[in-house]
N, CA, C and O of each residue as an XYZ file, in Angstrom:
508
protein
N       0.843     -1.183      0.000
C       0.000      0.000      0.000
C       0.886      1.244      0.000
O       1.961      1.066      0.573
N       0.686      2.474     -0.514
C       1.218      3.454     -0.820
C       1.013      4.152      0.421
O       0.006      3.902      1.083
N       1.931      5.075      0.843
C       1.254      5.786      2.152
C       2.909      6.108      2.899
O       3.975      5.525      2.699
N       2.738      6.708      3.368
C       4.055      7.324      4.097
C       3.578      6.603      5.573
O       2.419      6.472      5.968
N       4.869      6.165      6.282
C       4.737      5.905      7.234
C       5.041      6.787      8.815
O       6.057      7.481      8.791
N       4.451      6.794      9.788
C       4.523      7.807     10.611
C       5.136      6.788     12.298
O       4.272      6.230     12.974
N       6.639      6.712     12.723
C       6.507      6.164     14.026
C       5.822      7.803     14.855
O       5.838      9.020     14.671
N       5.261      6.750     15.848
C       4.045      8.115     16.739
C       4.116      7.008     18.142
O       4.481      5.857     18.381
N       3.529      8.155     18.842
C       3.257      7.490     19.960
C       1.502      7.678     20.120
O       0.954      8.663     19.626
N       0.959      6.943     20.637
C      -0.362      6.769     20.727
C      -1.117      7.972     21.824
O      -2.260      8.385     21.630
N      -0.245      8.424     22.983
C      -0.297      9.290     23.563
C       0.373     11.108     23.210
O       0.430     12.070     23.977
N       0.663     11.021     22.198
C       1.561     12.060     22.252
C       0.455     13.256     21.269
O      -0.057     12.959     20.190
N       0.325     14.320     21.830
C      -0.632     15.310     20.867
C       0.041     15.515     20.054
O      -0.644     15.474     19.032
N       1.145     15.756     19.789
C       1.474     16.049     18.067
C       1.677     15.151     17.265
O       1.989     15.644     16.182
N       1.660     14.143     17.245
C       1.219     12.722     17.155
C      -0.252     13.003     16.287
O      -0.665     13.238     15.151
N      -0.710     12.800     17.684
C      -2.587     12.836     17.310
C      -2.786     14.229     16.303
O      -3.280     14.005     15.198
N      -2.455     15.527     16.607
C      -2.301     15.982     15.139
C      -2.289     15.942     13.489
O      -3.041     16.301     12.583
N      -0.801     15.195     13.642
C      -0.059     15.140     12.383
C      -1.260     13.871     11.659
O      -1.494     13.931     10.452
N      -1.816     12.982     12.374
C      -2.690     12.081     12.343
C      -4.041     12.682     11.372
O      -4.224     12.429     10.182
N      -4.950     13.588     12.308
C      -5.650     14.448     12.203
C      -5.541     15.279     10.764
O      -6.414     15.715     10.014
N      -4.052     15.307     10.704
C      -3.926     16.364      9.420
C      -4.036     15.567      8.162
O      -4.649     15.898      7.147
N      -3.275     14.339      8.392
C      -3.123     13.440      7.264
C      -4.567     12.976      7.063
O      -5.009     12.914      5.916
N      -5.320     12.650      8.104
C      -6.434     11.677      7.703
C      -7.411     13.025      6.946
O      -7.955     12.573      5.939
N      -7.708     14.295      7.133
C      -8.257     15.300      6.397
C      -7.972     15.684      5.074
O      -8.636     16.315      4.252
N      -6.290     14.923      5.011
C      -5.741     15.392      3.711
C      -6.147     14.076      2.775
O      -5.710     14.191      1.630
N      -6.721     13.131      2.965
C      -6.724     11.512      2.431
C      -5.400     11.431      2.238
O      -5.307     11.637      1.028
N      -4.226     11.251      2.686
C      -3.264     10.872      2.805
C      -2.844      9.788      3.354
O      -2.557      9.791      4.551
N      -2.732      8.714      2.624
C      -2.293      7.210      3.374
C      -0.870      7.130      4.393
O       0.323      7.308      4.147
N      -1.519      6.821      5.473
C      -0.071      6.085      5.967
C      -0.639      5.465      6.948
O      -1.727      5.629      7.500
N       0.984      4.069      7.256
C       0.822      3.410      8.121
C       1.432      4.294      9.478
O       2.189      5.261      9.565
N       0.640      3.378     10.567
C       1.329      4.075     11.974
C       2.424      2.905     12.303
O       2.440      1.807     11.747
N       3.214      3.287     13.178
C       3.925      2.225     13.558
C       4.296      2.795     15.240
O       4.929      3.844     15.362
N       3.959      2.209     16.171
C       4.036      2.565     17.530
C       5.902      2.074     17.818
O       6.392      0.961     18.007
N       6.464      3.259     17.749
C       7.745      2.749     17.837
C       8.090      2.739     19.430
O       9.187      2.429     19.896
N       7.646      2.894     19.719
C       7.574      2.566     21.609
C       7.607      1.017     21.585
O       8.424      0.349     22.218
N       6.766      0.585     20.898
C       6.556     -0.986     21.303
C       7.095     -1.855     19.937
O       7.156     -3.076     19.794
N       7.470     -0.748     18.972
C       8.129     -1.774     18.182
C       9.598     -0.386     17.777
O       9.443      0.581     17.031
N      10.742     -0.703     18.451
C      11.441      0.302     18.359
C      12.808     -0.039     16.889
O      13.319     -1.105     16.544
N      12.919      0.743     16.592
C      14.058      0.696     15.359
C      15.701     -0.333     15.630
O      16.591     -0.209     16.470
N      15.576     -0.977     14.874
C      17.329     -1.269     14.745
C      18.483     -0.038     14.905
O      18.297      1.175     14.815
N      19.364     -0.555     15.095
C      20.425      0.593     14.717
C      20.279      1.511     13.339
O      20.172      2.700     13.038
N      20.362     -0.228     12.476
C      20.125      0.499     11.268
C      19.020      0.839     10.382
O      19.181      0.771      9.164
N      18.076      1.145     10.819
C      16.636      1.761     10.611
C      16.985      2.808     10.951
O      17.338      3.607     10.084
N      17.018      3.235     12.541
C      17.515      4.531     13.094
C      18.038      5.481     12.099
O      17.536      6.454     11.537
N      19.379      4.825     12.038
C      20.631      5.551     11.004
C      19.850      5.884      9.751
O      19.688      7.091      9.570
N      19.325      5.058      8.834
C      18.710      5.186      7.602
C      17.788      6.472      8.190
O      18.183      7.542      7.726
N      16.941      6.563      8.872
C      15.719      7.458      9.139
C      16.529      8.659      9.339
O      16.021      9.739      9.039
N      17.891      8.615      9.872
C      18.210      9.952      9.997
C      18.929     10.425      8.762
O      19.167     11.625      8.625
N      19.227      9.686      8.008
C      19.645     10.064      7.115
C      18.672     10.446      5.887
O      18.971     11.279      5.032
N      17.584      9.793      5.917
C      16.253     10.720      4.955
C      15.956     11.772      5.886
O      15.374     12.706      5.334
N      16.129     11.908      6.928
C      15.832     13.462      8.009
C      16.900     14.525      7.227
O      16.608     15.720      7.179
N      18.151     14.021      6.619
C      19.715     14.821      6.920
C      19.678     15.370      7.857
O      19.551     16.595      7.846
N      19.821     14.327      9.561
C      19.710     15.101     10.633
C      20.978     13.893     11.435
O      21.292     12.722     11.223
N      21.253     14.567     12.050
C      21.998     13.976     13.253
C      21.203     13.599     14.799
O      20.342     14.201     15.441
N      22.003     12.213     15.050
C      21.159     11.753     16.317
C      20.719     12.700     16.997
O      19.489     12.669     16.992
N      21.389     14.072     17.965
C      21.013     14.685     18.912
C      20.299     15.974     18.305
O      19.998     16.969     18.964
N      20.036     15.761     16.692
C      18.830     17.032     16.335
C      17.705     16.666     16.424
O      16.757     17.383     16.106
N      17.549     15.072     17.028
C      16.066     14.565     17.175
C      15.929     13.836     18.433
O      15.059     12.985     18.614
N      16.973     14.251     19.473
C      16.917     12.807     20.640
C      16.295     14.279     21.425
O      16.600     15.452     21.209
N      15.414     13.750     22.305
C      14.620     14.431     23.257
C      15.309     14.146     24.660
O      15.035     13.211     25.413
N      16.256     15.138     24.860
C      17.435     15.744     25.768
C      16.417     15.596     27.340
O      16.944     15.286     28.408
N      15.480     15.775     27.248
C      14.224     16.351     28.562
C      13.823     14.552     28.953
O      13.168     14.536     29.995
N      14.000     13.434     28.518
C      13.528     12.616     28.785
C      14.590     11.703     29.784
O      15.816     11.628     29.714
N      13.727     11.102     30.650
C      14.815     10.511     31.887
C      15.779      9.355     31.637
O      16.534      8.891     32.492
N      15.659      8.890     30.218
C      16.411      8.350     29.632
C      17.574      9.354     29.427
O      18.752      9.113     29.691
N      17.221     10.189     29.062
C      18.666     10.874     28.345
C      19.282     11.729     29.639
O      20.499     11.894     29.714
N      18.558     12.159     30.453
C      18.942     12.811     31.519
C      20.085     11.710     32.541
O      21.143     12.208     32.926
N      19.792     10.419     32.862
C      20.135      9.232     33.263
C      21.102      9.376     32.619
O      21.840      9.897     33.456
N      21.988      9.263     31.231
C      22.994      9.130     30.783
C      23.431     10.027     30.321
O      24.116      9.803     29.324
N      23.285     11.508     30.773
C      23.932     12.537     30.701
C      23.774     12.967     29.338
O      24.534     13.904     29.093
N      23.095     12.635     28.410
C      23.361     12.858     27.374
C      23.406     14.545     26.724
O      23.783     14.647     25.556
N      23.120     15.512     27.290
C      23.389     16.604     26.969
C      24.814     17.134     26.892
O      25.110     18.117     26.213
N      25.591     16.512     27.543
C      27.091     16.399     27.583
C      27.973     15.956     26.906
O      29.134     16.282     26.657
N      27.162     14.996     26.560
C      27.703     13.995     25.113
C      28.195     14.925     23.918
O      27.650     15.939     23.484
N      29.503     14.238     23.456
C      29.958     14.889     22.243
C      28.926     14.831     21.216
O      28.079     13.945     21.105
N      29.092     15.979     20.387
C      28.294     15.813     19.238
C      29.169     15.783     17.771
O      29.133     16.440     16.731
N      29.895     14.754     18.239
C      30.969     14.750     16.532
C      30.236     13.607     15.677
O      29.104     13.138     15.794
N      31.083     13.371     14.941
C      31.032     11.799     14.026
C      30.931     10.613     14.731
O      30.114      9.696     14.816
N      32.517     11.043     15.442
C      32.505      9.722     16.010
C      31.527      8.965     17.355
O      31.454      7.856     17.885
N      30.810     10.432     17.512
C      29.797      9.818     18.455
C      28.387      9.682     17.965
O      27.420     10.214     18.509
N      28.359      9.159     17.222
C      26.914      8.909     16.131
C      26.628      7.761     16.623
O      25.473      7.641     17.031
N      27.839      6.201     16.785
C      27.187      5.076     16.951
C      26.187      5.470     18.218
O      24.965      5.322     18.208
N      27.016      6.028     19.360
C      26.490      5.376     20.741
C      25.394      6.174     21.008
O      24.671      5.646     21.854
N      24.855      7.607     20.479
C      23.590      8.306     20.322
C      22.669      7.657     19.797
O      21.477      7.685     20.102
N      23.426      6.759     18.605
C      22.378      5.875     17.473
C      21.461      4.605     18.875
O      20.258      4.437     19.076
N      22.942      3.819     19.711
C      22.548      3.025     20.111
C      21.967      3.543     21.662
O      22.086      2.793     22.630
N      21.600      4.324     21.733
C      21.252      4.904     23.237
C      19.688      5.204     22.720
O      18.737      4.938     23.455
N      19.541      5.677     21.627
C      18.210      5.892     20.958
C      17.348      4.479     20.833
O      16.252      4.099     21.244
N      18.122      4.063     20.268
C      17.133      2.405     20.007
C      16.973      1.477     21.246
O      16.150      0.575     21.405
N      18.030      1.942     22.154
C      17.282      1.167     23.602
C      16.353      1.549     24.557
O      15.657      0.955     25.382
N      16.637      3.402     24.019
C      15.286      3.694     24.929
C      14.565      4.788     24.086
O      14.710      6.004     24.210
N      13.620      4.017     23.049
C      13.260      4.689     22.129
C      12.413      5.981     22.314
O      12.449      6.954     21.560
N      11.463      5.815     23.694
C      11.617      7.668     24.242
C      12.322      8.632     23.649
O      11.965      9.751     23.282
N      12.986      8.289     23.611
C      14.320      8.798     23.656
C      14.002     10.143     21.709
O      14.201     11.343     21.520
N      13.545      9.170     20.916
C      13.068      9.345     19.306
C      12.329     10.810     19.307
O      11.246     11.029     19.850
N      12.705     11.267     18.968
C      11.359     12.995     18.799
C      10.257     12.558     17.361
O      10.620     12.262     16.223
N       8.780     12.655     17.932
C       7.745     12.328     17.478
C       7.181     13.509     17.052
O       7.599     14.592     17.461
N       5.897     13.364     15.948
C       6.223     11.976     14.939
C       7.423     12.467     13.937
O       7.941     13.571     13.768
N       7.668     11.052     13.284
C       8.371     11.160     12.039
C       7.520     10.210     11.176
O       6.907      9.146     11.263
N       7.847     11.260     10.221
C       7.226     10.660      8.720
C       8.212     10.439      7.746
O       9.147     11.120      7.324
N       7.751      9.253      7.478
C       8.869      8.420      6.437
C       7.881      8.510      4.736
O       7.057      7.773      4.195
N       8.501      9.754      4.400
C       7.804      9.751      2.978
C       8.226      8.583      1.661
O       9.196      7.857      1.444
N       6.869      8.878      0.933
C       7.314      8.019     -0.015
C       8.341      8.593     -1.151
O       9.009      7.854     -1.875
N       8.356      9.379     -1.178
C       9.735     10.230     -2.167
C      10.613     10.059     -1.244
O      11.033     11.206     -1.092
N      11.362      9.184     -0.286
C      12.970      8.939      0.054
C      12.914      9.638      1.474
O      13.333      9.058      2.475
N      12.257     11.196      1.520
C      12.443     11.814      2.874
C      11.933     11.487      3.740
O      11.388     10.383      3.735
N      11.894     12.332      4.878
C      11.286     12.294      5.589
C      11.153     13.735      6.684
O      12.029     14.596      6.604
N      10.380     13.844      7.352
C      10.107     15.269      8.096
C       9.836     14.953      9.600
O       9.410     13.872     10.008
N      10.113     15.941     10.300
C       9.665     15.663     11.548
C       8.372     16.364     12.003
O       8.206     17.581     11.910
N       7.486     15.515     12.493
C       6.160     16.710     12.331
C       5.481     17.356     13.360
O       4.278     17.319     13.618
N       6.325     17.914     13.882
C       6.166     18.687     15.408
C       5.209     19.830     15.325
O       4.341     20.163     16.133
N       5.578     20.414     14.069
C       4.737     21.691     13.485
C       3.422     21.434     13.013
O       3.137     20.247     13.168
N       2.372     22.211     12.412
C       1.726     22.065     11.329
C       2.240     22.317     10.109
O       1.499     22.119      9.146
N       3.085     22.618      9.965
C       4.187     23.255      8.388
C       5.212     22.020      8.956
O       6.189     22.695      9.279
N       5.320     21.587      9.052
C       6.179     20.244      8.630
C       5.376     19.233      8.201
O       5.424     18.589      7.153
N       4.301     19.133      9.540
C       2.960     18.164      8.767
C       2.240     18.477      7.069
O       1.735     17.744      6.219
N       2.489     19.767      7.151
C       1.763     20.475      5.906
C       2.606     20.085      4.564
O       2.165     19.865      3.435
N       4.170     20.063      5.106
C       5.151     19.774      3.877
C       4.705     18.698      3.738
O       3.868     18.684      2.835
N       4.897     17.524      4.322
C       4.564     16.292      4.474
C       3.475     15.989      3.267
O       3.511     15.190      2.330
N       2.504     16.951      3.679
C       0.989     16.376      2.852
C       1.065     16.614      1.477
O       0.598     15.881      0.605
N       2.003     18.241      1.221
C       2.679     18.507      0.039
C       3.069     17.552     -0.596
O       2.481     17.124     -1.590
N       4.157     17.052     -0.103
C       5.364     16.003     -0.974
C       4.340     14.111     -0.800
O       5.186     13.250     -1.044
N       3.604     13.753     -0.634
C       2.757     12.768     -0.319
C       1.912     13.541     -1.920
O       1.982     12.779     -2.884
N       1.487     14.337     -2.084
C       0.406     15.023     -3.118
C       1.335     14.670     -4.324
O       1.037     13.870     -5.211
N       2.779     15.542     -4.215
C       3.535     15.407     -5.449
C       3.874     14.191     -5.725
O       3.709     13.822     -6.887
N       4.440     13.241     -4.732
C       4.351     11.794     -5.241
C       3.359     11.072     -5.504
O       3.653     10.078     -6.169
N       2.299     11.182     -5.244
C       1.459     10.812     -5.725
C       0.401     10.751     -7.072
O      -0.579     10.006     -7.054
């Protein structure tokens, strides 16, 4: 099925939003509760790389996961990509919601309504 996919959390209002926006726009996508089904390393990596974002432009710094391992302290080079990558996928909290995995290759983060809105854009043009 055609449709961009969105990990969300079931509780999260911008979540329920970006949801809201898509289902008004007839815009297909699957959900995928990445809480309970959380990413590989290399899913992660791939997703950030249709983001062109780096682990800590999407790890949610405020969560007691990341607070627990200091992670605001954490280098932010290259070489610290694995262990952000792998600190993300164990405590997938950790993920900034939603993300949409478009069907043109990208993907957006849809915190906004103008990210959700691009989203519905580029879902229209591929389509």
């Amino acid at each position: 099925m055609p449709g961009m996919e969105m990990w969300h959390n079931p509780s999260c209002s911008k979540c329920a939003g970006a949801r809201e926006t898509l289902d008004a726009a007839r815009v297909p996508y699957r959900l995928r509760p990445y809480l309970e089904q959380p990413p590989s390393a290399a899913e992660l990596t791939e997703v950030l790389r249709r983001l062109d974002a780096r682990p800590w432009d999407v790890c949610r710094l405020g969560e007691r996961a990341a607070v627990e391992r200091g992670m605001a302290d954490w280098p932010r080079d290259e070489a610290s990509v694995p262990r952000w990558v792998e600190a993300m996928v164990a405590a997938p909290e950790l993920i900034q919601r939603p993300i949409l995995l478009l069907d043109d290759g990208g993907a957006v983060v849809g915190r906004t309504p103008e990210a959700v809105a691009e989203a519905v854009d580029r879902a229209g043009a591929a389509g």
